[in-house]
ZAMARGU-4260 file (C-alpha; in steps of 0.2 Angstrom, whole numbers, plus 5000, padded with zeros to 4 digits):
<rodrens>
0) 5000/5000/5000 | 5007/5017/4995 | 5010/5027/5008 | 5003/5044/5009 | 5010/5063/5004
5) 5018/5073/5017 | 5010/5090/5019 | 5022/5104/5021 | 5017/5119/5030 | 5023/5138/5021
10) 5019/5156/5025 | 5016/5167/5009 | 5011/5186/5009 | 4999/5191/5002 | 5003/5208/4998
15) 5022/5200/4987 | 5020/5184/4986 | 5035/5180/4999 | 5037/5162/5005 | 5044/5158/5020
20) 5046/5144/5032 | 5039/5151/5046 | 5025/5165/5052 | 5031/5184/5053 | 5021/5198/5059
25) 5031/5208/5047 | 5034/5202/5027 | 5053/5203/5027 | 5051/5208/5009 | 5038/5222/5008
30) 5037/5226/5025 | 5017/5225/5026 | 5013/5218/5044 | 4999/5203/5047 | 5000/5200/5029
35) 5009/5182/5029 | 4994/5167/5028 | 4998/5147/5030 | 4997/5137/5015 | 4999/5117/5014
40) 5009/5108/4999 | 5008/5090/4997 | 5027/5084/4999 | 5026/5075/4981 | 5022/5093/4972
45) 5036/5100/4979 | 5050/5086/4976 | 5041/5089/4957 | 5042/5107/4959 | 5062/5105/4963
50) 5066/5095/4948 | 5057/5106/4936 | 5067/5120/4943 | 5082/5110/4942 | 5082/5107/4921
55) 5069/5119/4918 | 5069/5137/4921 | 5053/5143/4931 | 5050/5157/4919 | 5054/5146/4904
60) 5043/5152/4889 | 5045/5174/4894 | 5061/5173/4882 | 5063/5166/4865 | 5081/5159/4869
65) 5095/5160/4885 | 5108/5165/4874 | 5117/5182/4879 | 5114/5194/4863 | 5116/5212/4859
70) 5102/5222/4863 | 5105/5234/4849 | 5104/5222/4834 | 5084/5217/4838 | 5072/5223/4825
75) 5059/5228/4835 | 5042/5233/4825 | 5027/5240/4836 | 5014/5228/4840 | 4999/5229/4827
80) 4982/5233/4839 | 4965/5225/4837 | 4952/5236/4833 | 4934/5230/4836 | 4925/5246/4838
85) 4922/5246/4856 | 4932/5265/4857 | 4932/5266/4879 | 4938/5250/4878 | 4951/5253/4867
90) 4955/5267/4874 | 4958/5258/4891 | 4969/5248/4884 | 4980/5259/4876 | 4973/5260/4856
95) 4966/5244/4855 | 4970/5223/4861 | 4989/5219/4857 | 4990/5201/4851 | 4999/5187/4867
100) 4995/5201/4879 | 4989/5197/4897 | 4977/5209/4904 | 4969/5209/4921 | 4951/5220/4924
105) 4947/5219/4941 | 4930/5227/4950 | 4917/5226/4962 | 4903/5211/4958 | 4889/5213/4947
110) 4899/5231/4940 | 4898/5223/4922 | 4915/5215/4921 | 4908/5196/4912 | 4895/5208/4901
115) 4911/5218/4894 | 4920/5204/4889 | 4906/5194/4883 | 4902/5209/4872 | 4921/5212/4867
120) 4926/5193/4865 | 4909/5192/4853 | 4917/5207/4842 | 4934/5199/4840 | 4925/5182/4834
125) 4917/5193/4822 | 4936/5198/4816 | 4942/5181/4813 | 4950/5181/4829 | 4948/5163/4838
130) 4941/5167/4855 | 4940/5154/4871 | 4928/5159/4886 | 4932/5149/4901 | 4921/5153/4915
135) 4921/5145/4932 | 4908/5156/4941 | 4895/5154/4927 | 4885/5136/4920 | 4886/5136/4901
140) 4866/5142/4902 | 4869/5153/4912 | 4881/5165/4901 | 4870/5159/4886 | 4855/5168/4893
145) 4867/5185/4896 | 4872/5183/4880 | 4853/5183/4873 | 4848/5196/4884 | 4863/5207/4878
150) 4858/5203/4859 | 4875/5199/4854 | 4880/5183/4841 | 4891/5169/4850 | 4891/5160/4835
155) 4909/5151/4833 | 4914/5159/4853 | 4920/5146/4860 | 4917/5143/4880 | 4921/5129/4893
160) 4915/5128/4911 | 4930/5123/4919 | 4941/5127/4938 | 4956/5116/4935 | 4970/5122/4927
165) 4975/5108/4917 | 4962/5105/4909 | 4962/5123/4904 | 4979/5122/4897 | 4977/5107/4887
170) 4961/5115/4877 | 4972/5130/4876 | 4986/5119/4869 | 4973/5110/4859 | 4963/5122/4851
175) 4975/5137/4850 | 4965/5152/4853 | 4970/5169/4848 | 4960/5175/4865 | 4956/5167/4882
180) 4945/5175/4895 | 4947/5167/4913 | 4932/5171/4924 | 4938/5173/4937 | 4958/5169/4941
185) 4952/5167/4959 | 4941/5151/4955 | 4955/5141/4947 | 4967/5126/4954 | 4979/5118/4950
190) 4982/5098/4955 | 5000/5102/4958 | 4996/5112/4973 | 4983/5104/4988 | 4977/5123/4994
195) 4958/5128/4990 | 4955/5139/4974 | 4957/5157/4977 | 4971/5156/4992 | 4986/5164/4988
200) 4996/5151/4982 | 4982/5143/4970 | 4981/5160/4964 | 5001/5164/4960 | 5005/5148/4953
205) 4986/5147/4940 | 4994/5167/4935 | 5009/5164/4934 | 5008/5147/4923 | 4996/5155/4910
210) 5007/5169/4909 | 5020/5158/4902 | 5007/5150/4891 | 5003/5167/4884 | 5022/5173/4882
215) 5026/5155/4874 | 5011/5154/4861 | 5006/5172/4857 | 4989/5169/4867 | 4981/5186/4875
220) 4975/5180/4890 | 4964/5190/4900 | 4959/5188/4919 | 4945/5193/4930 | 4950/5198/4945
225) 4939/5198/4964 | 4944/5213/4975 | 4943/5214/4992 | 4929/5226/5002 | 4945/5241/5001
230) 4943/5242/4982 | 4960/5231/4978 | 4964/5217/4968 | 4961/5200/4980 | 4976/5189/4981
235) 4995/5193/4983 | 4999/5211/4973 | 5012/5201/4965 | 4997/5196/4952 | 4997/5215/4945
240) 5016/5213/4943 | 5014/5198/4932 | 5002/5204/4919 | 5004/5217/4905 | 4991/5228/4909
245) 4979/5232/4923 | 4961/5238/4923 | 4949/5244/4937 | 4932/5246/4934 | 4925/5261/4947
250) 4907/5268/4950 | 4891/5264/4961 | 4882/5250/4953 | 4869/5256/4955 | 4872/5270/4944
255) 4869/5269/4928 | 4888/5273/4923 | 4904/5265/4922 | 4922/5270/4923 | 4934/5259/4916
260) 4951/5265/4921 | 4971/5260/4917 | 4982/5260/4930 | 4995/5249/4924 | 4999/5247/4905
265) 5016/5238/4896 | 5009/5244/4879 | 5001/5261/4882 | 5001/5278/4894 | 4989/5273/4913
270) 4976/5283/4921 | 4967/5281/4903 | 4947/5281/4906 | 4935/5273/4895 | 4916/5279/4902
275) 4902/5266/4898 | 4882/5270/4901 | 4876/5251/4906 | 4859/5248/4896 | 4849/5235/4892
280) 4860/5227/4877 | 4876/5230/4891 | 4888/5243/4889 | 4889/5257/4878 | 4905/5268/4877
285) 4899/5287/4880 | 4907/5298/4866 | 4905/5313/4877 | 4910/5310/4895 | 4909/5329/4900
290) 4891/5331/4895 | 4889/5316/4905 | 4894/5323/4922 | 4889/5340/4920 | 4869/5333/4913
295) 4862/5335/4931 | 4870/5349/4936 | 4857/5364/4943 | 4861/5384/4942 | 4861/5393/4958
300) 4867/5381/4968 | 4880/5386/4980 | 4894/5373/4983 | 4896/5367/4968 | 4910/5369/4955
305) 4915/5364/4938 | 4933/5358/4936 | 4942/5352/4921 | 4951/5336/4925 | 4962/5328/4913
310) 4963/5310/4912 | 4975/5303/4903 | 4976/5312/4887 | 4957/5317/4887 | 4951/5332/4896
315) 4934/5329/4904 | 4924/5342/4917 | 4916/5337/4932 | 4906/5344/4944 | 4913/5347/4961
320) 4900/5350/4978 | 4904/5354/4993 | 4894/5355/5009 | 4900/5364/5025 | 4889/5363/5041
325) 4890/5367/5057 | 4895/5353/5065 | 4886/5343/5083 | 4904/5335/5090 | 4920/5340/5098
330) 4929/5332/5080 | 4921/5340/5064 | 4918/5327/5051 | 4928/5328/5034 | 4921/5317/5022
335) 4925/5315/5005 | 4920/5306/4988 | 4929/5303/4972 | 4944/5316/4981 | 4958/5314/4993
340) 4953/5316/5010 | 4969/5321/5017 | 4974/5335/5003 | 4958/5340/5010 | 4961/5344/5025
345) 4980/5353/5019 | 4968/5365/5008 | 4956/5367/5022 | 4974/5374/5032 | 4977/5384/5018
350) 4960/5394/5017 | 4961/5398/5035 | 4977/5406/5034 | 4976/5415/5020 | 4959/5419/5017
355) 4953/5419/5036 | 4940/5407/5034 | 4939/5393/5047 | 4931/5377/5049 | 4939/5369/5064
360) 4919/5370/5071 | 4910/5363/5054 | 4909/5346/5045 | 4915/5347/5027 | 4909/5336/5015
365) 4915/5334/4997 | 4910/5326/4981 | 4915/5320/4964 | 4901/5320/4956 | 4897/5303/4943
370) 4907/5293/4953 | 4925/5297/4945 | 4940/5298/4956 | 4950/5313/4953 | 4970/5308/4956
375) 4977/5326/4953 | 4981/5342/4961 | 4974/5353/4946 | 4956/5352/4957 | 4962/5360/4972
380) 4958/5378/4966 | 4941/5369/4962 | 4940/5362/4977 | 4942/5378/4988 | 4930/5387/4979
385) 4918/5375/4981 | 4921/5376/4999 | 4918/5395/5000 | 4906/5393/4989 | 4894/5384/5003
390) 4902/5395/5017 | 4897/5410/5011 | 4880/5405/5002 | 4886/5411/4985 | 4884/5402/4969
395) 4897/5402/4956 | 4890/5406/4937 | 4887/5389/4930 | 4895/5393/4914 | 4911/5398/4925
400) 4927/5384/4924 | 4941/5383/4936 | 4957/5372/4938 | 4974/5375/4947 | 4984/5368/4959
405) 4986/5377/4975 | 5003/5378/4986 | 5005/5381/5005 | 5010/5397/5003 | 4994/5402/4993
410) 5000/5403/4977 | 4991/5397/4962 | 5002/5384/4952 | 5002/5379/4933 | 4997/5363/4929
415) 5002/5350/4914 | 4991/5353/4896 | 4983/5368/4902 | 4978/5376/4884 | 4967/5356/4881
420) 4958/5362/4897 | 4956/5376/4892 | 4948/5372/4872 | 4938/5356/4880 | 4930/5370/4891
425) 4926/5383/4879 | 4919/5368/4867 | 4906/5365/4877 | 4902/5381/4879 | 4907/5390/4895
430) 4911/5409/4895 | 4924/5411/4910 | 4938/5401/4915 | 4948/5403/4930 | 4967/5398/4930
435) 4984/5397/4935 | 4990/5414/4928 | 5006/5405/4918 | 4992/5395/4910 | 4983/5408/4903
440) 4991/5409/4884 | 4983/5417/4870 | 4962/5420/4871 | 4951/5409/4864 | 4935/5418/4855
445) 4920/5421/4866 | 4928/5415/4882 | 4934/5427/4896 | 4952/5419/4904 | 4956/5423/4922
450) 4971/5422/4926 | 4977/5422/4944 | 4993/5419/4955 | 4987/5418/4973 | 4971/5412/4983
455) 4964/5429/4988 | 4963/5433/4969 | 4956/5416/4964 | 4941/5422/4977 | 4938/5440/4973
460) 4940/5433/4953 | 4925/5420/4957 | 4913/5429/4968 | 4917/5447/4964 | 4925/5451/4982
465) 4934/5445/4996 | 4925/5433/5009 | 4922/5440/5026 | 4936/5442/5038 | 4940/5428/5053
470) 4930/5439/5065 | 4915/5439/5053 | 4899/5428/5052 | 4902/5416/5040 | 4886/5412/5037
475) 4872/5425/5028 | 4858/5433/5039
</rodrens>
């Protein structure tokens, strides 16, 4: 009778992926603490593991060859993209799909991850491109009736219902695929390895193997990805670091809106954006992101702000509100949406000392509106003047634009690709812009350009005056 496999017990993190025999409160190699969970390997894996990496490199298939060449003398031509007219998506991705590329999109549940690639997968069939869907969450039925409901032709898609990562990579290996969808990494194992699917070593090794499958064959691969209740990508980071480009997919879903944003990419620039609207048929790509945010904006309204943001190489202006109130506890409430919180509190330090308004005895809430994140310093000008804006009870003119970024000292600071701001703005047919003063170059026709170098300026420019004094009411009669 054959005798049993030895477990052996290891510790990976799940932040890099570092192994170690033993637990540490503190990864040795990224420093994140309570980050290193137990995982069990059956003895007979490892001694198989050992004598692949004895004759066989682990990252075998990455490279072409081992021999030592000069880098100089490789032809290297630029990677012809896909088009399959899905323009956010492709604008996501950097210009399109790049052929043996391995992409990761990674989002909240029911967001519309599976209906994009259904829809995207069912346009490169329609190509000539040879696509596999492989899903583990989903029964066959189950994605047929999406596909239905979404109206699109899976006619020659080909799709498998399958967890076990062997049994993917002999139909890839068979039936060489010019795409393969995995949906999700997370549900995948593989026999080699006796952890559950989506622990952190089922989950390193299914990536990693594929990877090599994808770099070896020419395959584009790309992965669905859980994330945890934070917003990040479940399973050890070192997954993003695998994989050519990573996409996050951000916005309430319950909203009708989707924001599908880059923040890794090998072929393209990150912190591109493609916006969807999520209909019946699944997702559309909105031509005009701007008129998107700014559709429900009211006029009159004080608190609220229009700032041109700049995402990637796309200028798009969102509505920013603020809401100050007097606040109830000891510790006044600072709250904020689509922004960062703590840059908040920085510019709520800068208006008290140099325009003498406080709120060390208010609650201050603030707002992206649509759901966007804004990752830039160009909305802090925005930003205050929104706060000012709710303090004092005046309403900034709705066909009024303002960007810049705002330094300790008070002084209003230039920001990158601020003439695009600047046209994007009058296109859609705002009258007044208030910016950085070394951004105001040339006049555009029918548009007033402000241009202002300190904070007490950006004020009077906006409203017309200075705010009241520290000793003031800050609120109206």
């Amino acid at each position: 009778m054959a005798s049993k496999s030895k477990v052996k017990t290891a510790w990976v993190c799940s932040e890099c992926g570092y192994d170690a025999p033993k637990w540490f409160g503190q990864c040795p190699s990224c420093r994140a603490y309570n980050t290193m969970k137990e995982i069990r390997i059956q003895e007979d894996a490892v001694n198989r593991f050992a004598k692949a990496e004895k004759f066989q490199p682990r990252r075998e298939g990455l490279v072409s060859s081992t021999e030592v060449i000069d880098l100089s003398e490789i032809e290297a031509k630029e990677t012809p993209r896909i088009l399959i007219g899905f323009s956010e998506l492709e604008r996501a991705l950097g210009g399109g799909f790049v052929p043996g590329s391995v992409v990761l999109i990674g989002g909240d549940p029911g967001i519309g991850k599976s209906t994009l690639l259904l829809q995207a997968t069912c346009k490169l069939v329609r190509l000539g491109q040879k696509c596999l869907y492989a899903s583990g969450e989903e029964s066959p039925a189950q994605v047929a009736l999406r596909a239905q409901r979404l109206g699109v032709n899976t006619r020659d898609l080909m799709f498998i219902s399958e967890i076990q990562l062997e049994k993917i990579e002999a139909i890839i290996q068979e039936n060489e695929p010019d795409w393969v969808v995995i949906d999700s990494i997370q549900t995948l194992f593989s026999d080699e390895l006796s952890a559950a699917p989506g622990s952190v070593s089922q989950v390193k090794e299914c990536a990693a193997r594929l990877t090599r499958l994808a770099k070896r064959s020419g395959t584009g691969i790309i992965f669905v990805g859980h994330v945890t209740k934070e917003g990040a990508m479940a399973g050890p980071r070192v997954l993003e670091h695998m994989v050519d480009t990573v996409l996050y997919f951000e916005g309430d879903t319950e909203s009708n809106y989707r924001i599908l944003r880059a923040v890794k990419n090998r072929f393209g620039s990150v912190n591109e954006i493609g916006v969807f609207g999520m209909t019946d048929k699944g997702l559309r790509g909105v031509k005009n992101p701007s008129a998107l945010f700014l559709a429900e904006r009211r006029e009159g309204v004080s608190g609220s702000v229009t700032f041109i943001n700049l995402e990637g190489t796309r200028p798009i202006l969102i509505e920013i509100q603020a809401l100050v109130d007097k606040s109830m506890m000891p510790n006044p409430k600072r709250l904020t949406v689509g922004t960062d919180a703590q840059r908040l509190t920085m510019l709520l330090a800068i208006l008290h000392r140099h325009v003498a308004l406080t709120t060390y005895d208010q609650d201050v809430f603030l707002n992206a509106v649509g759901g966007i994140k804004i990752n830039e310093t160009a909305s802090d000008l925005a930003v205050l003047m929104a706060i000012v804006s709710s303090m004092t009870n005046r309403a900034v003119d709705s066909k009024t634009a303002i960007f810049g970024e705002v330094g300790l000292g008070g002084e209003i600071r230039p920001v990158a690709r601020g003439q695009e701001r600047i046209r994007e703005a009058a296109k859609l047919g705002f009258t007044r812009l208030i910016v950085p003063y070394k951004n105001k170059a040339g006049e555009v026709p029918g548009v007033e350009i402000v241009g202002v170098d300190n904070l007490r300026d950006a004020v009077r420019a906006t409203f017309g005056s200075a705010t009241r004094t520290e000793s003031e009411q800050v609120y109206p009669d």
